[in-house]
C-alpha positions, 0 to 999 in steps of 0.5 A: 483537423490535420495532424500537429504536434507541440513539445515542452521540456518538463522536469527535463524530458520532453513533452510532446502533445500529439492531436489531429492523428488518432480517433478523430471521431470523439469530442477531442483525443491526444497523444501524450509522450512523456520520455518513453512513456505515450498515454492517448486520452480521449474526451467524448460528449453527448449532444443532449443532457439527461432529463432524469438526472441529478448529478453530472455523468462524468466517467473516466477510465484508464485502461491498463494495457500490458503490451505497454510493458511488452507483457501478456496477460497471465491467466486463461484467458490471455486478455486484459479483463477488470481494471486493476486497483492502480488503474482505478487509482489513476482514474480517480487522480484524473477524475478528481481535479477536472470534476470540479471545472464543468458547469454546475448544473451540467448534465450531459455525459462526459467519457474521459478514456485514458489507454497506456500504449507504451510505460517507461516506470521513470515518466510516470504514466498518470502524470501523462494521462492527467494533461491529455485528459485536461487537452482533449476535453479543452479542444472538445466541444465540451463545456470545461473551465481547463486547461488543468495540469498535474506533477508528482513531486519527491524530495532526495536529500532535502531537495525537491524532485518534479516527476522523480525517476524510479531510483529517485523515488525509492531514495525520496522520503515523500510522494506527491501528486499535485494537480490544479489550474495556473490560479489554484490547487485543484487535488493532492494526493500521496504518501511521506515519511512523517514530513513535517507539515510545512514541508509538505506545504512547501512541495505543494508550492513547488508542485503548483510552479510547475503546474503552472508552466504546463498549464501556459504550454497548453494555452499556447497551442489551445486556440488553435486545435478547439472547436467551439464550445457547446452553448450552456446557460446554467439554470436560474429558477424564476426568482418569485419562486425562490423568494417564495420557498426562502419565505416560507421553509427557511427558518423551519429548515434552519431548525431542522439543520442544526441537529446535532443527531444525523437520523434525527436531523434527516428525519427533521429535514425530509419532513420540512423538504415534504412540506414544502414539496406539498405547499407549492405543489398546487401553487406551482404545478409546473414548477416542482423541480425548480422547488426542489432545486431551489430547496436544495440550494437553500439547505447549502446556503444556510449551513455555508452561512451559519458555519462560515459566518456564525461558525455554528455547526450543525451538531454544535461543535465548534470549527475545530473540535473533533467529535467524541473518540472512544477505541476498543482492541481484542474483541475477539478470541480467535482473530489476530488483531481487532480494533473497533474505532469511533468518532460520533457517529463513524464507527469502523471494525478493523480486523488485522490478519498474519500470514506467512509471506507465501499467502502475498498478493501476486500483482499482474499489472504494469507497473513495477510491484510485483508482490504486495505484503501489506493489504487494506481493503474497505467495506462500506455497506449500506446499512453504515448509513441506513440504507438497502443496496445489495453489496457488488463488491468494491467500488472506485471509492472502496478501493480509493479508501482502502489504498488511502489507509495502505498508503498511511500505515505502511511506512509504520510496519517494522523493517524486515516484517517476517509476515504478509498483513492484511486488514480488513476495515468494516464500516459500521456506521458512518457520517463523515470521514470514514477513511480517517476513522479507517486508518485509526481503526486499522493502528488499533487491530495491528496493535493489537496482534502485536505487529511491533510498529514504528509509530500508532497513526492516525488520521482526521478530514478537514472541511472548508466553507466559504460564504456565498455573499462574502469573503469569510470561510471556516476550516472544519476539523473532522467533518459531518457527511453534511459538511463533506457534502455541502462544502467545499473541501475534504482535505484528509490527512494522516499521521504520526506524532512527527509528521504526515504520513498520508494527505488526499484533497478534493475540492469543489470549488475553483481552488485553494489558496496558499493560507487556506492550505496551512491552517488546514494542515496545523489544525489538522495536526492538532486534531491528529495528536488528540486523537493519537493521545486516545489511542495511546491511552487504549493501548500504549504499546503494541502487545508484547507477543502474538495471539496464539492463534497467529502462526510463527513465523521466522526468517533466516538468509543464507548463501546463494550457493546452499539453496540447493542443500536446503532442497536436496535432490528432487527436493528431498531435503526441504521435504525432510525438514518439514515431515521432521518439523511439522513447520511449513519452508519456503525458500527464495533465491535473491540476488547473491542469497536465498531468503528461507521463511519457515511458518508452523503454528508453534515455537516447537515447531519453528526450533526444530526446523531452524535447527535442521536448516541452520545444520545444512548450512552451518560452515564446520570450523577447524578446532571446534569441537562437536556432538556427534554420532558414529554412522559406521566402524571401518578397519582403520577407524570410524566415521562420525556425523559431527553435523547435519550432512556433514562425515568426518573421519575419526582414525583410530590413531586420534581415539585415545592416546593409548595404541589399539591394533582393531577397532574391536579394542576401542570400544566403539560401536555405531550409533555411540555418541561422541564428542570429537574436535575438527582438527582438519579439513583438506582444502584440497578434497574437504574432508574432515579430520576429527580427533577424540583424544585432542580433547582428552589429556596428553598423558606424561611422557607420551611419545608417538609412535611411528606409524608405518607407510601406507601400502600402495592403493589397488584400483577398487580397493574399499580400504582406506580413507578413500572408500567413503568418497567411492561409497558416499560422494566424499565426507557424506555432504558432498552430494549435499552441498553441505561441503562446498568449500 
């Protein structure tokens, strides 16, 4: 193929399609641009389906790679190792909408690849990585009903933005990615500050529009870069033999289905599957698989029936009923917050962690989060759902849950939130909509450490079933794992009282129509607000303080130019603090400012260092009066400590109204606690005057005394005014930036 380019203007940037250049050995490879940012996406191809397997391989990566961003990798190493969190994410957004446009019952290995060569944050790179993949397996031999397209969509000021830029999303009060084909939504995923439901719907419109256009744009230039298509024939079993399992397992099988108990309905089902297996074994000796493919297809055609038809479930619920809730918190002595969640037969632990904002997640990747305070990691190990398998760490699915419940929660932590969280959600049992349960877990455990949110959230999953053999369906408000697994939809959206808050949509079908998305969203938010009403009555508000095992921390911003008196020379000062205190200091420098997070395990603690803090960088104030302490006697008079790193000169004229000729009458000694008034302060040098008789009474026909010229200064003279600048670097906080005016 030679070399060819296509380009559309998309949300105002160009688009351009570059293929025939790269890679020319895999099944189909192109060249995104979008602005500044290029993605090149391959599409690779086995020429022969796997005998053995019953699902379909499909395996994206997208490889993050920081010369994209001119960065080297940090570590030891110096070279890019396991994938990120976002890169898994982006692969799964990639994933998601293409997966259900392959044959059924194909079974070849399909590779999407995905590597980021240059990122410009305004031109989102997933969006880029979405419609190469979508190019290069449509001009691949591969078999895949596309071209699909994806866009993200904000919202500024009440107005809809497609591919908003960086600045356009940090204003925008959602973030939506929505991907599908010309006909139909195919995937949605993202986040929003409680939106109402119909806004929601309304930027999924607004998204499929564009999508549509991108999706014309690729059909434009298709026919001419595609190879023929691998020939696929998907399989039909022989029909005596369906018409022979349906007669025989079928009534049994639908008793067996509608359980309302999972290990009980697992058990019933295995039993009548084995039963099966065993009768036709003999009969059809050479046709096992076709028994069991045709047992499977019978179990979804039964339940799609009975649900969209008859709108039975198979625990007997009805279509928008939520299964039954109960809500535990404080479990636990010595953790920070807990909260044990359960939804029938899904149970997840939620423990919430506070630390201070030094313990954050360092990001090395490149996007533009650097940071991350807030942490949500998910754990599903296999006894959740009785079976055996080492644990190997978290999967995409794992971290696609964990980032789902981040995303739903976040908007909710209060502002300026002097903590780094972290909340870990173990999935205890499971049977459907573990995610959801995730989210309501996790309100519960920040709840209960006291973190004061904005609004509790929850979350609930919504299914679809559709009729094989007509046009009805029914909309399921918190799905079983069977309805996940034999439906057509898992719509999970989260929440507060106001509005969404989170929404991710997987389909397996060809996509979703208009009204199939609004009833989902009203009966969803009608199942959220019974369950928030559960967690409202466990614990109405969060606790009143933090555990005691949660250390204190506060926070406190000062000017950019006392940074370096908090530190001190060699970091001295901030050493200080902390021996003195027993608090832990960090300090910051941010733009015109530096941001001072102090953490100990006691209030005693936190009040001692703010204190010594607050005195480095408090700003003396002519005609206030101050505690202080005389650090030394002098001919002429004292100098007293009025604040912390801050000398003043108290002459021996402003002690008292009365006349002293020495310092020996006034009485003064060091070490002497005195209460002194700032009369001046030079704003030339910044020295400080103090004056004790300012406070005292001036006695009734009180004439001063005229004082007598200063002799003339000798070079070195350590007499006068000046011999504490010689001596200490000027009013003793000179050196310190104490006074810096």
């Amino acid at each position: 193929m030679e070399e060819q380019k296509f380009q559309m203007d998309f949300a105002g940037r160009p688009l351009v399609i570059e293929v025939g250049k790269l890679a020319k050995q895999a099944s189909g490879a192109a060249l995104v641009r979008y602005g500044d940012t290029a993605v090149f996406v391959t599409a690779t191809g086995s020429k022969e389906a796997r005998e053995d397997a019953d699902f379909f391989p499909l395996t994206v990566d997208y490889e993050e790679k920081m010369y994209s961003v001119g960065k080297i990798p940090g570590g030891f190493i110096k070279r890019e190792g396991k994938p990120p969190e976002s890169a898994t994410l982006f692969a799964r957004l990639i994933d998601r909408p293409i997966r259900p446009l392959f044959p059924k019952t194909y079974r070849h290995d399909v590779h999407v690849v995905a590597y980021d060569f240059c990122v410009d944050h305004d031109n989102a790179p997933e969006i880029a990585a979405m419609i190469g993949a979508s190019v290069s397996l449509c001009m691949s031999h591969i078999p895949f009903a596309g071209p699909i397209a994806g866009v993200r969509v904000g919202r500024v000021d009440g107005e809809f933005v497609i591919n908003p830029t960086v600045a356009q999303s940090e204003a925008s009060d959602m973030d939506i990615v929505v991907a599908g084909t010309k006909d139909a939504i195919l995937m949605v995923e993202g986040g929003a500050k409680e939106v109402p439901e119909e806004q929601i719907l309304d930027a999924i419109m607004v998204a499929h529009e564009e999508i549509k256009k991108v999706v014309e744009f690729q059909l434009s230039f298709l026919d001419s870069i595609s190879v023929p298509k691998q020939e696929f024939v998907e399989k039909e079993p022989p029909a005596d033999i369906v018409e022979a399992v349906h007669a025989y397992g079928e009534e049994a099988m639908k008793t067996a289905i509608f359980t309302a108990d999972k290990i009980e309905r697992e058990e019933k089902m295995n039993a009548v599957e084995a039963d099966i297996y065993e009768h036709f074994a003999d009969i059809y000796p050479d046709n096992g698989d076709d028994v069991a493919d045709i047992t499977q297809k019978m179990i979804k055609e039964i339940v799609r029936h009975m649900i969209a038809v008859d709108k039975i479930r198979p625990d007997g619920r009805r279509v928008d009923e939520v299964r039954p809730v109960s809500c535990e918190v404080g479990l636990f002595a010595r953790t920070h917050g807990t909260g044990l969640f359960t939804r029938g037969q899904t149970q997840i632990m939620s423990f919430c962690t506070l630390a201070p904002l030094s313990e954050s997640q360092h990001i090395d990747g490149v996007g533009l989060e650097t940071d991350r305070r807030y942490m949500h990691h998910y754990n599903f190990p296999s006894f959740c759902v009785g079976e055996t398998k080492s644990s190997r760490g978290p999967g995409r699915r794992e971290i696609g849950h964990g980032n789902l419940a981040h995303r739903a929660l976040k908007r909710m932590f209060p502002d300026n939130f002097p903590y780094t969280c972290r909340i870990v959600s173990d999935i205890l049992e499971s049977n459907g909509s573990s995610s959801m349960a995730t989210v309501c877990a996790g309100t519960l455990s920040l709840l209960d450490a006291g973190v004061k949110m904005k609004k509790p959230v929850a979350g609930i999953a919504m299914g679809l079933i559709t009729d094989y053999d007509s046009p009805k369906y029914a909309i399921l408000s918190d799905i079983l794992g069977d309805e996940d697994h034999l439906g057509d939809m898992d719509f999970k959206v989260t929440g507060t009282t106001d509005g969404i808050t989170a929404t991710q949509m997987d389909i397996k079908c060809d996509g979703l129509s208009y009204e199939i998305l609004e009833k989902a969203l009203n009966q969803a938010r009608e199942g959220r607000l019974h369950i928030l009403g559960i967690i409202n009555e466990t614990i109405p508000a969060p606790r009143e303080d933090y555990k005691p095992h949660v250390p204190r921390i506060e926070t406190l911003v000062i000017p950019k130019e006392f940074i370096g008196a908090v530190i001190g020379p060699g970091g001295k000062i901030i050493q200080g603090i902390q021996e003195q205190s027993g608090a832990i200091v960090t300090i910051e420098e941010e733009g015109d400012h530096g941001n001072i997070e102090v953490a100990a395990p006691n209030k005693d603690a936190i009040d001692k260092a703010m204190a010594l803090i607050k005195g480095i960088v408090a700003q003396p104030e002519e005609g206030e009066t101050y505690t202080g302490k005389v650090v030394s006697i002098m001919d002429f008079g004292a100098f007293v400590q009025f604040m912390p790193n801050r000398d003043g000169l108290l002459h021996i004229s402003e002690i008292a109204w009365e006349r002293f000729e020495k310092m020996e009458d006034t009485g003064l000694h060091e070490g002497d606690e005195v209460t002194v008034k700032l009369i001046e302060i030079d704003k030339k040098t910044g020295k400080f005057r103090l004056s004790m008789r300012a406070l005292l009474p001036k006695p009734e026909g009180y004439v001063e005394p005229e004082r007598p010229a200063r002799p003339p200064r000798r070079d070195g003279d350590r007499r006068g005014g000046g011999h504490r600048d010689d001596r200490r670097g000027g009013n003793r906080g000179g050196n310190r930036g104490g006074n810096r005016n």
